[in-house]
Wavefront OBJ file of the C-alpha trace (Angstrom):
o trace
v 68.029 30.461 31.351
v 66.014 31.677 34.360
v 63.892 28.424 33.960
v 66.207 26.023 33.504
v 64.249 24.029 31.085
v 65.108 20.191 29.276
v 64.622 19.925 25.587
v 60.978 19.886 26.143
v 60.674 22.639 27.942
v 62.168 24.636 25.584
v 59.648 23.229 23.415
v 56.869 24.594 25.275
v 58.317 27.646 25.443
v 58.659 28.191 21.945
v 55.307 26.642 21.205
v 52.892 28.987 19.290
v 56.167 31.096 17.777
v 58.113 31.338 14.859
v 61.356 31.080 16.854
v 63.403 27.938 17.223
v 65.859 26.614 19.590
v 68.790 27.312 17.513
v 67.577 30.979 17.237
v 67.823 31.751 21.286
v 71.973 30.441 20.231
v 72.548 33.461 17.465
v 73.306 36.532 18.707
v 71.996 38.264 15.504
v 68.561 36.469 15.873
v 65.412 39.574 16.139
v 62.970 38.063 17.066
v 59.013 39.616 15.638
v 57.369 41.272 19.057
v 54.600 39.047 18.417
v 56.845 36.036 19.161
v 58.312 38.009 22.484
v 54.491 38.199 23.364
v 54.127 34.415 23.009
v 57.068 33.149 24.678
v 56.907 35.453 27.649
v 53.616 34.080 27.856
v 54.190 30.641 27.731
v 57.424 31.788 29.675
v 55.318 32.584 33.287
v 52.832 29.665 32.329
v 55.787 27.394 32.474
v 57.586 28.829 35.843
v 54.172 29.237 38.214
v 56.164 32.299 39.111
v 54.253 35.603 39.146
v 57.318 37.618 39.619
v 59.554 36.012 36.893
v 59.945 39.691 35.466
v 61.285 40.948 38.881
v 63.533 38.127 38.794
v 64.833 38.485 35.159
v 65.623 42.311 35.719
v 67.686 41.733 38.680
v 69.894 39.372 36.685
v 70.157 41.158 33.845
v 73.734 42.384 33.859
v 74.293 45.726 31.679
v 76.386 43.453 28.896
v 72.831 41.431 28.686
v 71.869 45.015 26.580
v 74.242 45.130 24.216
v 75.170 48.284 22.538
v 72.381 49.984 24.963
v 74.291 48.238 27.661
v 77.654 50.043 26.674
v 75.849 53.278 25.943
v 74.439 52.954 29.426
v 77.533 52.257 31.275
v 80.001 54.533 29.577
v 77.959 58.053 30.068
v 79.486 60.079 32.132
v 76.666 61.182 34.605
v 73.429 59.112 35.551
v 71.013 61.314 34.031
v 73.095 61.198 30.784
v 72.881 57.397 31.514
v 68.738 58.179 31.930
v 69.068 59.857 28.540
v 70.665 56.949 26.657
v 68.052 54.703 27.543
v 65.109 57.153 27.457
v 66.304 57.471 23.161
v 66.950 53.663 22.642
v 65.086 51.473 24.805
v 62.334 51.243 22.519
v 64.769 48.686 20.457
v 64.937 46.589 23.543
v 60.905 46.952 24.298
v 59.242 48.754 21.503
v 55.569 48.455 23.513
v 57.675 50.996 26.529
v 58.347 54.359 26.539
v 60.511 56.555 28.842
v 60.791 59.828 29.555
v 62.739 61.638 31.860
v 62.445 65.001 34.071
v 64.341 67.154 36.203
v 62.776 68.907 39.308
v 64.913 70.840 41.286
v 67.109 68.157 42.838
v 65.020 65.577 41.573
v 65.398 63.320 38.791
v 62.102 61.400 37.768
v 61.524 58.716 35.311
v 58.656 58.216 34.057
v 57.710 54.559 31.902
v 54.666 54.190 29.861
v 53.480 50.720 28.287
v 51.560 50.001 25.134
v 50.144 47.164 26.700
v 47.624 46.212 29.352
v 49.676 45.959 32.974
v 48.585 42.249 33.364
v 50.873 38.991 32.528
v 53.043 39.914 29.703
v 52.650 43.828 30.071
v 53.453 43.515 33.859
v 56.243 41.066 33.577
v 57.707 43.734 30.746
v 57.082 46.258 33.172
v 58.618 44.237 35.564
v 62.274 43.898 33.656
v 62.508 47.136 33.361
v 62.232 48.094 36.799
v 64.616 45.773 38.038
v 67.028 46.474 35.289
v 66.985 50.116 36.054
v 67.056 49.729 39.957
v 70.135 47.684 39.464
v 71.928 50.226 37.433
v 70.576 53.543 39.713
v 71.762 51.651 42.958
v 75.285 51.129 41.197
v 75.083 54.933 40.379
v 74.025 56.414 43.535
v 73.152 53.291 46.292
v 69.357 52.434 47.607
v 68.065 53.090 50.122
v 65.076 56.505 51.163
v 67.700 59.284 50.435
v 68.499 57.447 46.907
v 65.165 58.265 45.777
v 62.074 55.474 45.661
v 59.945 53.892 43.216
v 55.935 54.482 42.246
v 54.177 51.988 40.085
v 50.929 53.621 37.942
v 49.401 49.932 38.453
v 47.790 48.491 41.260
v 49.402 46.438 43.780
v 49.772 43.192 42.042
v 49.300 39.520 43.925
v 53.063 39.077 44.591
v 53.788 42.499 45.681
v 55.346 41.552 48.728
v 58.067 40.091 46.577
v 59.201 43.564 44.924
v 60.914 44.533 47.983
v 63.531 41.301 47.287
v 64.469 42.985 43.979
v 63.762 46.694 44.406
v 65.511 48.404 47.638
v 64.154 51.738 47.808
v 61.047 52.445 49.389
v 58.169 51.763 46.478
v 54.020 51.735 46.337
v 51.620 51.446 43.941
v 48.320 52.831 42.526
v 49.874 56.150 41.232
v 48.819 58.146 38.405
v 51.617 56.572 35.997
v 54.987 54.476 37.014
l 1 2 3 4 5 6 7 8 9 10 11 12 13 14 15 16 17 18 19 20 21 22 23 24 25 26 27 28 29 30 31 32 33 34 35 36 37 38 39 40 41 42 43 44 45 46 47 48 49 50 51 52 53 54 55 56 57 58 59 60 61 62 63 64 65 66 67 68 69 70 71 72 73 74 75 76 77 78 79 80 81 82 83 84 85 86 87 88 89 90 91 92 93 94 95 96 97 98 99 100 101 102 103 104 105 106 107 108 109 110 111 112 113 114 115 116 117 118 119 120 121 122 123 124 125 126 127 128 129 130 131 132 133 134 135 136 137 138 139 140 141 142 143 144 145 146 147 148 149 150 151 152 153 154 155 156 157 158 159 160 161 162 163 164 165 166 167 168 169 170 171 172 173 174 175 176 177
């Protein structure tokens, strides 16, 4: 949707995959993480845009989750929220891992990846970010005193473009994001 592609775009999105265009229409269509891999790949080829994960997770409404996406919303405190997604994200992204931690006051949440943070690993990365700042600034607002974001990979080309998408103060080159 985010590319608005023609018949033959959706073509060249799907090239190289088992998935056809009347799969993307069923809502009980899994589709093999192999075939994610490939179409997110062809996915950025086809858009030029380096940030096309940024932009995906900041559109992705809860409902876009599906049973996560009700689990999410319905918990009755954001770190019970945390914990919903921590146990079933995996289904949504089975290369990322969450964990969470409290520290006094402090909430952290911490993401590991499966994959190398380049292309498709980055724009997976990416998603998730967004997603999740979307949902914590619903929960408790953006901004320094609503916490901020550190990314275990190094600044990437279009890092000036994170702060359109993520509010809170964030840097990169930690020890993990």
């Amino acid at each position: 949707r985010e590319l608005r592609l023609d018949e033959a775009g959706v073509s060249a999105l799907l090239a190289g995959s088992h998935v056809t265009p009347e799969h993307l229409f069923r809502l009980d269509t899994r589709i093999r993480l192999v075939d994610q891999v490939q179409i997110i790949g062809n996915a950025l080829a086809l858009s030029g845009n380096p940030a096309l994960g940024l932009q995906v997770g900041a559109r992705m409404p809860h409902a876009a989750h599906g049973a996560l996406g009700v689990a999410l919303s319905s918990a009755p405190t954001l770190r019970q929220s945390i914990e919903v997604v921590e146990r079933f994200q995996a289904q949504r992204i089975p290369v990322i891992s969450l964990r969470h931690r409290v520290a006094g006051d402090d909430l952290f949440i911490e993401v590991h990846s499966a994959l190398p943070v380049d292309g498709v690993g980055l724009f997976l990365l990416e998603v998730l970010v967004a997603s999740m700042e979307g949902f914590i600034d619903g929960a408790v607002g953006s901004g320094t005193e609503a916490g901020e974001v550190r990314l275990g990979y190094p600044a990437p080309a279009h890092a000036e473009r994170y702060a359109r998408w993520i509010k809170r103060p964030t840097s990169f080159g930690h020890p993990h994001t």
